[in-house]
C-alpha positions in Angstrom: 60.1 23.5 1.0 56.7 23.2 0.2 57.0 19.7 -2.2 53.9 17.6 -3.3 53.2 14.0 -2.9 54.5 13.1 -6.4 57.9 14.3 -5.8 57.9 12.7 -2.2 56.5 9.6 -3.4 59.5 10.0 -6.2 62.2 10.7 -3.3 61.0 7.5 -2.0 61.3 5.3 -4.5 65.1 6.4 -5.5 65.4 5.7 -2.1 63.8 2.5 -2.0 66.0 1.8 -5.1 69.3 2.6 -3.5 68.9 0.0 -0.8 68.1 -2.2 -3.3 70.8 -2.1 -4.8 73.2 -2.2 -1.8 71.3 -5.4 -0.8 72.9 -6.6 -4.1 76.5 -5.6 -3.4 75.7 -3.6 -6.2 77.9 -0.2 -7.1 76.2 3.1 -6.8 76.0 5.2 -9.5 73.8 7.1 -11.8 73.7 4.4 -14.2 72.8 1.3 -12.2 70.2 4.1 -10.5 68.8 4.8 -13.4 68.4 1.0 -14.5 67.1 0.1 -11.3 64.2 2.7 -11.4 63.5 1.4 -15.2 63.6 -2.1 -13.8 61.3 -1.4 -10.9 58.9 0.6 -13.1 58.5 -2.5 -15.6 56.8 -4.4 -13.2 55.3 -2.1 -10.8 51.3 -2.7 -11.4 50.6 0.8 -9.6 50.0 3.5 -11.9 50.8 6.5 -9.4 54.0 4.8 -8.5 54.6 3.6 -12.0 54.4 7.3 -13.1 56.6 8.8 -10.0 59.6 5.4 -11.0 59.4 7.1 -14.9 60.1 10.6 -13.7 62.8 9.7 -11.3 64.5 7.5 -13.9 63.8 10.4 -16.4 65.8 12.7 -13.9 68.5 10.8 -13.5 69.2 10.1 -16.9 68.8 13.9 -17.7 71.9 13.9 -14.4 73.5 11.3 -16.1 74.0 13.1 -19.3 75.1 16.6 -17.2 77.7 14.7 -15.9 81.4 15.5 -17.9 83.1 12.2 -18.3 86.1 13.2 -15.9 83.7 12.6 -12.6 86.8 13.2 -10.7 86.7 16.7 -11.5 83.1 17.0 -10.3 82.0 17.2 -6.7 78.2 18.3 -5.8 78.1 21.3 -8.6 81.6 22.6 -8.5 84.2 22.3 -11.0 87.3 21.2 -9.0 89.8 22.2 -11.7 88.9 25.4 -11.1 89.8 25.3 -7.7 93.0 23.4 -7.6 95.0 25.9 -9.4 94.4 27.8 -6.0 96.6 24.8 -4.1 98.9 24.5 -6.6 102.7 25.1 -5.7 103.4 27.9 -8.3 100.4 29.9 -7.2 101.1 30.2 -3.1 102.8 32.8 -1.8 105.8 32.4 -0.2 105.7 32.9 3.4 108.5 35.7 3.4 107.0 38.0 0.5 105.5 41.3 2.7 103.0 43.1 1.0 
């Protein structure tokens, strides 16, 4: 838990981008993150927070590209597929099978 200023002061600024872009009506994802952070860095005449918007852009992109295509089979790091077959009609046990 120990974290340094940088990646605060990067925390912060995703943050800060977020709300920007829901002040737009704007959708939330990776990719509108990411080009709101390249946006914001363009014109940000700070060089700590120019650096901290380059990194946090950098790691999203790096998220964007770990992300498979089928995002509905994604949720936090877990592979849902994987965990369906579990719920899946063929594979319960029916309730009058006795061990």
């Amino acid at each position: 838990m120990h974290r340094t200023k940088f990646e605060r002061l990067k925390d912060d600024l995703i943050g800060e981008a977020v709300l920007l872009i829901l002040k737009e009506h704007g959708p939330i994802t990776f990719t509108s993150l990411a080009n709101r952070l390249h946006t914001m860095a363009n014109v940000e005449s700070n060089h700590e927070r120019k650096n901290a918007l380059i990194a946090a852009e950098d790691e999203v992109r790096q998220r964007i590209a770990g992300v498979p295509h089928d995002r509905g089979s994604v949720i936090g790091d877990y592979n849902v597929g994987r965990i369906r077959s579990l719920f899946k009609k063929e594979t319960l046990i029916p309730p009058d099978k006795k061990h």
